[in-house]
N, C-alpha and C positions, 0 to 999 in steps of 0.2 A: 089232243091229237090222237088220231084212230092207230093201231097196234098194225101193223104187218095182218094178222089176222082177221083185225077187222076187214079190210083192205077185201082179203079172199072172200068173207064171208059176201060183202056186198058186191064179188064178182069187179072189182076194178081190178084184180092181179089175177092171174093165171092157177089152179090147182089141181092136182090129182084126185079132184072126191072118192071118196071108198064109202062114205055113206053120210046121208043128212036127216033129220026132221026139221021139225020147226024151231027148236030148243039148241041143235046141237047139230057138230059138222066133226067128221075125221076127213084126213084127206096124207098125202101122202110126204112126208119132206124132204124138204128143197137138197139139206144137206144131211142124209141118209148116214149111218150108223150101218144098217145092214139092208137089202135088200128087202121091201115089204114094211122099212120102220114110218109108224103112220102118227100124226099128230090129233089127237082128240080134243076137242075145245067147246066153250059154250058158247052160244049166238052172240051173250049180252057180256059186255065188254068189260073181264073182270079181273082185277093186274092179280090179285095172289089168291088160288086156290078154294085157300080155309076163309077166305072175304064171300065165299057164296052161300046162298043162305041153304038153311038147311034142306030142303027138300032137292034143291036146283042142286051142291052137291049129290046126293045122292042120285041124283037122275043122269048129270053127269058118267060117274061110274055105270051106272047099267047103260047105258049106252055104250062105253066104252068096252065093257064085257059083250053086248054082243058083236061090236067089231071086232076083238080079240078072239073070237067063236069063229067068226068067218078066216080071220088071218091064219085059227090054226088049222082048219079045212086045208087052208093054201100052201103051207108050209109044216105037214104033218110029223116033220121029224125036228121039230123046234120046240122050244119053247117060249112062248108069248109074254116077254118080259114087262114091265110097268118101272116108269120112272116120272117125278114129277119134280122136277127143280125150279123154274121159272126166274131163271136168270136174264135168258136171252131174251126174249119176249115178255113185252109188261103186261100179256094175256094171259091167263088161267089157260094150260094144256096140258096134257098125258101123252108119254110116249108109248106106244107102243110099240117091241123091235123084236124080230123074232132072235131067237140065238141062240148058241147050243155050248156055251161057253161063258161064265161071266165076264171076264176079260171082251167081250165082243158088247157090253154095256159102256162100256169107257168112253166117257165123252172126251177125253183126251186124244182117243184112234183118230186113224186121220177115216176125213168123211168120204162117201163114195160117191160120183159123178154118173150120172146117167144120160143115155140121150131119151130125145122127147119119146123117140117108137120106145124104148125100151121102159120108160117111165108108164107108157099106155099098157105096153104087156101085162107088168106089174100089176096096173090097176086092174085091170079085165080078169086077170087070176081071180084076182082078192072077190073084185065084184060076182065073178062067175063061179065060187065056193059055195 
């Protein structure tokens, strides 16, 4: 059965892309942590992390550093936290969340709601960093 992820990747769900290649997709989530917090993932559908082989990790992460580059263009008085739990989704992802605060990492916070125009704003910053 295809991951939520998959889902976006092949364009059947809806997402905020902030950047893609052929390999790799970030885009923006659904249930936000903080304003600008973005999901980085691989194409190829891979439930835990450290399951990816070695190269595809690594390429992974620099992908995920240069969207972490652009977000903190976007968000210049943050800092571009990383988190990789993989609880909720049986996909290999990286969070990205900007935050000026540890406490603003806590996936216990309650999560923030946005509307669609405000979801696009978001993305257009990120994008246009």
């Amino acid at each position: 059965m295809s991951s939520i992820f998959t889902k976006i990747i092949k364009n059947e769900i809806p997402a905020y892309k902030i950047a893609e290649d052929s390999h790799h997709l970030a885009f923006l989530d659904a249930m936000p942590l903080a304003k600008g917090h973005t999901l980085v993932i691989p194409k190829v559908e891979t439930d835990l992390i450290f399951d990816l082989e070695n190269d595809d990790f690594k390429n992974l992460w620099g992908f995920a550093q240069t969207v972490a580059k652009k977000m903190q263009k976007t968000y210049p008085n943050k800092r571009i936290a990383v988190a990789v739990i993989g609880l909720e989704v049986p996909h290999a992802h990286i969070h990205l969340i900007p935050i000026t605060k540890t406490e603003d990492m806590n996936f216990k916070n309650v999560r923030l709601k946005f509307s669609d125009d405000e979801y696009q704003e978001i993305q257009r910053a990120i994008l246009n960093s």
